[in-house]
C-alpha positions as a printed NumPy array, in Angstrom:
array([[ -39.363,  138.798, -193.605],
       [ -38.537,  134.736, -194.371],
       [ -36.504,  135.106, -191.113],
       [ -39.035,  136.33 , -189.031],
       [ -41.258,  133.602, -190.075],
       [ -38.353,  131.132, -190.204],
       [ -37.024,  132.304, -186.286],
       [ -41.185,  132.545, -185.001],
       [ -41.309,  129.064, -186.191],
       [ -38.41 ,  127.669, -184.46 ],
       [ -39.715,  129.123, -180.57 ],
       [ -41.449,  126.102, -179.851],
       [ -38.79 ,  123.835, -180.262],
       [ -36.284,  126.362, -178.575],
       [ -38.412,  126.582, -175.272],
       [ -38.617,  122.987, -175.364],
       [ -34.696,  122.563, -176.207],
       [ -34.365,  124.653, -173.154],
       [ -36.642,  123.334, -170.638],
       [ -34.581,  119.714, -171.712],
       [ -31.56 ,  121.453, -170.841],
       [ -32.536,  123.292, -168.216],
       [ -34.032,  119.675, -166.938],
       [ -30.976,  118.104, -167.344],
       [ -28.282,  121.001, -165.975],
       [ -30.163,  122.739, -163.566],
       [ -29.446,  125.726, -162.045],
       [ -26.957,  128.875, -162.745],
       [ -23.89 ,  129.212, -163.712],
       [ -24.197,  127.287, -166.722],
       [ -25.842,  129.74 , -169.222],
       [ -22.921,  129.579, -172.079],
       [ -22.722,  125.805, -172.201],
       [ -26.288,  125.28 , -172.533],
       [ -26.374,  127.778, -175.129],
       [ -23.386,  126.139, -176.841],
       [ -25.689,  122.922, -176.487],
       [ -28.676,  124.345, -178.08 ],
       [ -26.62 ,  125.732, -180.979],
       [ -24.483,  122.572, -181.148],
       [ -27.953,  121.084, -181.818],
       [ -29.442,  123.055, -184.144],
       [ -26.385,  123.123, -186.565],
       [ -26.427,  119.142, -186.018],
       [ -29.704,  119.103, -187.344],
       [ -29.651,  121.626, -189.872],
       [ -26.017,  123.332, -190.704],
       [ -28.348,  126.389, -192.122],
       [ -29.261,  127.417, -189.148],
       [ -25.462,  128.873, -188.165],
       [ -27.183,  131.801, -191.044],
       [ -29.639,  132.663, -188.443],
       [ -27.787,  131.962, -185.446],
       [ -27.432,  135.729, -183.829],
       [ -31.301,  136.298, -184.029],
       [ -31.594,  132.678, -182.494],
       [ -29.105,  133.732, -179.921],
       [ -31.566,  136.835, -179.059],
       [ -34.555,  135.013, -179.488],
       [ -33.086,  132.496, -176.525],
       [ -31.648,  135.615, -174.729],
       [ -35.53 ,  137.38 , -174.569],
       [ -36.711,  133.569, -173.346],
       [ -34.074,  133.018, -170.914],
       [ -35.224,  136.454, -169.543],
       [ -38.823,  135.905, -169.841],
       [ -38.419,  132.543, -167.932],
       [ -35.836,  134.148, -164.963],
       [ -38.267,  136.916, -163.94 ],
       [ -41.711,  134.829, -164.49 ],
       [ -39.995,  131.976, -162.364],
       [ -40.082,  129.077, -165.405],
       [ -36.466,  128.727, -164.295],
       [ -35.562,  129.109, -160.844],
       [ -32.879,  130.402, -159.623],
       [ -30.586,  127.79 , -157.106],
       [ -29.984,  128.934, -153.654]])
């Protein structure tokens, strides 16, 4: 259950990590290195968080979704 709470805790920073991103690289096409960015960051910040990384990599998966199909992220045309 500490990783539920632990991965619930870190969502607002994740959206926020990848609206930066997203800000910064926009568009498609570019999904793996912003997730290698986001992870690159949190294992800068805290090297613990490599032990959680595959729910973190869902977690951003199910957000990434979310945003695609609510229209948070556009899509480049």
């Amino acid at each position: 259950m500490n990783a539920v709470i632990i991965i619930l805790q870190l969502i607002p920073a994740l959206i926020a990590a990848m609206r930066a991103i997203e800000e910064a690289i926009p568009g498609t096409g570019k999904g793996e290195e912003k997730l290698a960015a986001i992870r690159g960051i949190l294992e800068a910040v805290d090297s613990g968080a490599s032990k959680y990384w595959p729910q973190i990599q869902s977690v951003i998966g199910v957000l990434v979704g979310l945003f695609n199909a609510t229209g948070v992220f556009k899509k480049s045309t």
